[in-house]
RODREN-455727 format. One record per residue: residue in one letter; y, x, z negated of N, C-alpha, C in turn. Coordinates in steps of 0.1 Angstrom, whole numbers, padded with zeros to 4 digits, always signed. Each point is the difference from the previous one (the first is absolute). Layout:
<pts>
AYXZYXZYXZ...
</pts>
This chain:
<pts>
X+0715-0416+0277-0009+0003+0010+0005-0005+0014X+0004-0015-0002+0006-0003+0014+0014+0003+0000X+0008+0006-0003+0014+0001+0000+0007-0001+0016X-0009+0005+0008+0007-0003+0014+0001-0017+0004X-0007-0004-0007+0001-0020+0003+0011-0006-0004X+0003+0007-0014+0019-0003-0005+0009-0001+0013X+0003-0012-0011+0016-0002+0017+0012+0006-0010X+0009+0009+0002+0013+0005-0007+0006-0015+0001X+0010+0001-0013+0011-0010-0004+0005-0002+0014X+0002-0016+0001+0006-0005+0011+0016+0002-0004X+0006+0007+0011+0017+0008+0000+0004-0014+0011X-0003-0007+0003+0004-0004+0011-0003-0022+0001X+0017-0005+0006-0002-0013-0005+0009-0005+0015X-0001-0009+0008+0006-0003+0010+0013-0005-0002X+0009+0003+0013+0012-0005+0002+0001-0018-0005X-0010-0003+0011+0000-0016+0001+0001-0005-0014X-0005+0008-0012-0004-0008-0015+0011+0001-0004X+0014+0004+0002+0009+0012-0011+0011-0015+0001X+0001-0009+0006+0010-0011-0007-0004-0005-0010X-0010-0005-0003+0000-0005-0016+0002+0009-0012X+0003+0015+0002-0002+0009-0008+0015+0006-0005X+0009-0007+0014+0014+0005-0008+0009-0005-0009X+0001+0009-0009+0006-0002-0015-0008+0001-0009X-0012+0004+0005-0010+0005-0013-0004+0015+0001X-0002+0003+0015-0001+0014-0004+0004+0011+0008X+0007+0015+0006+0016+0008-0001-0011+0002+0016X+0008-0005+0010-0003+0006+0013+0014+0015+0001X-0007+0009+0009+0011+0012+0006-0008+0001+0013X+0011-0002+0006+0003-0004+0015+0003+0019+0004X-0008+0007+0003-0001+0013+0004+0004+0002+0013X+0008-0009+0010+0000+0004+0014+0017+0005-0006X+0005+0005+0015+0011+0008+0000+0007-0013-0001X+0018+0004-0007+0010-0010+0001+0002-0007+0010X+0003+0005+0011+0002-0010+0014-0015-0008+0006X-0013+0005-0011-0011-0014+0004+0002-0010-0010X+0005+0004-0010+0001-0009-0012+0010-0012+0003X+0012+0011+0003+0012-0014+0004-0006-0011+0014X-0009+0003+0003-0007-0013+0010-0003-0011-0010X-0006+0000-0011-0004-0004-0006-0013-0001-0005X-0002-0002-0018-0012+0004-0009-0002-0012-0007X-0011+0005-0009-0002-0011-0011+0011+0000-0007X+0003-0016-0005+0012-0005-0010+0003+0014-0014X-0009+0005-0007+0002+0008-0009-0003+0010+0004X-0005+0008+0009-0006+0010+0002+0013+0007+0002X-0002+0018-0011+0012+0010-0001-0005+0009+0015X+0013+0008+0004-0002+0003+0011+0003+0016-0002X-0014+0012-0002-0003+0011-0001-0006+0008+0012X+0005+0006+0012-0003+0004+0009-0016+0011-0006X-0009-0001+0005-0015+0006-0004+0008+0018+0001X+0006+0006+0004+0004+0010-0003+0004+0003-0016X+0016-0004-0002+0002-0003-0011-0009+0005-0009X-0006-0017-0001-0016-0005-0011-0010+0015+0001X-0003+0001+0008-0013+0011-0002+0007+0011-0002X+0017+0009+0000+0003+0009-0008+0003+0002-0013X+0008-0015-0005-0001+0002-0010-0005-0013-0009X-0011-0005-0002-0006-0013-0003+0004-0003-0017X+0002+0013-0005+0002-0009-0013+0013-0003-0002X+0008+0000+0010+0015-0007+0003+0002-0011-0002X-0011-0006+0006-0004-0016+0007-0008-0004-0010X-0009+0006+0001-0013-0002-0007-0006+0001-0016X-0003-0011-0009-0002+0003-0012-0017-0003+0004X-0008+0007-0015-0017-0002+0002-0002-0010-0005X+0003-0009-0006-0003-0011-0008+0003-0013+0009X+0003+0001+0013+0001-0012+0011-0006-0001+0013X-0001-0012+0003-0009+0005+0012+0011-0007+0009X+0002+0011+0014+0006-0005+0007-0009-0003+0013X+0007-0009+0011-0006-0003+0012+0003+0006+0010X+0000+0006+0009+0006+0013+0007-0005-0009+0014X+0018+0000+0008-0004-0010+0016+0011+0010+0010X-0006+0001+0012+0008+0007+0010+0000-0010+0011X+0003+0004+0010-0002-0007+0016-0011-0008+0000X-0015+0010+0002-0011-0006+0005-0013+0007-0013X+0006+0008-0005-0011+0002-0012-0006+0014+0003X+0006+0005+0005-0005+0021+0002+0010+0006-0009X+0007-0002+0002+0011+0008-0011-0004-0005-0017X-0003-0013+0001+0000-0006-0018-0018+0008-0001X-0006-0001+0007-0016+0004-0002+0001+0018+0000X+0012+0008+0004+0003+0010-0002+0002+0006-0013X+0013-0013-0007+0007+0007-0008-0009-0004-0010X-0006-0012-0002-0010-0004-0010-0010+0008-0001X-0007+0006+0006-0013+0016-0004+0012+0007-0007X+0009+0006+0009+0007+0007-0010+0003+0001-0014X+0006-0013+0001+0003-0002-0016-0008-0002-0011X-0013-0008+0006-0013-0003-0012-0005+0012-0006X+0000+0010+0014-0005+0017-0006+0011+0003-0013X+0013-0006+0002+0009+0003-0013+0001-0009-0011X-0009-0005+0001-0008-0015-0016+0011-0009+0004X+0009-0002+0014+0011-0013-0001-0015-0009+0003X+0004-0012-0006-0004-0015+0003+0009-0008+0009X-0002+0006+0017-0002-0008+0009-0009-0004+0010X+0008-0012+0010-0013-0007+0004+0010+0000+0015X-0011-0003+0012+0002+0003+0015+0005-0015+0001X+0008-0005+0007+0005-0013+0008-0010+0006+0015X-0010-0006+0002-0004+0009+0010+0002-0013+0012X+0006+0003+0013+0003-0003+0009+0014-0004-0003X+0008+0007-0013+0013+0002+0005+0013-0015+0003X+0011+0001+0005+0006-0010-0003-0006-0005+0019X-0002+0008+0005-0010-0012+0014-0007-0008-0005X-0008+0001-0015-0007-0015+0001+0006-0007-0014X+0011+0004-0007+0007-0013-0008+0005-0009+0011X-0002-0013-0011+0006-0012+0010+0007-0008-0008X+0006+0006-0008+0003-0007-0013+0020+0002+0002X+0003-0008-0011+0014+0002+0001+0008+0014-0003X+0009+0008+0008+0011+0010+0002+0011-0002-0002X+0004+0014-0007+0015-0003+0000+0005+0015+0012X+0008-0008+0000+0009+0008+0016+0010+0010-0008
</pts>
């Protein structure tokens, strides 16, 4: 009856929290190669959001949940609607690598 009061599955987990999380769970770094070589998260694979959203199950298995991070979080909040519509199990880095503060590799 109240179904409009439901909040949808939270897709989305901040930059700021993602150091204590690496080596436990598969960041992809969706900005283009020459944003990536600035530097990213220590583990995070480097999949330009083009790429990923033509052909996802390249990258992508259903049985994992990945963390999807760009610049500032429009591109990862992009490709993530996308892909949930495709049953992938990802989640938004939302504000992107502007608000990690955590340690990078160059």
């Amino acid at each position: 009856m109240f179904e409009f009061l439901k909040r949808p599955e939270n897709k989305t987990v901040h930059g700021a929290d993602m150091d204590s999380l690496i080596g436990e769970i598969e960041f992809i770094d969706i900005r283009e190669p020459y944003e990536y070589q600035t530097g990213s998260i220590k583990t995070a694979k480097n999949i330009p959001m083009g790429n990923l959203l033509a052909q996802p199950e390249k990258y992508l298995t259903r049985d994992k949940t990945y963390y999807i991070i760009c610049q500032s979080g429009g591109r990862s909040a992009r490709a993530v609607k996308e892909l949930s519509k495709q049953s992938f199990h990802v989640l938004d880095v939302a504000g992107g690598m502007n608000s990690y503060r955590g340690t990078m590799k160059q």
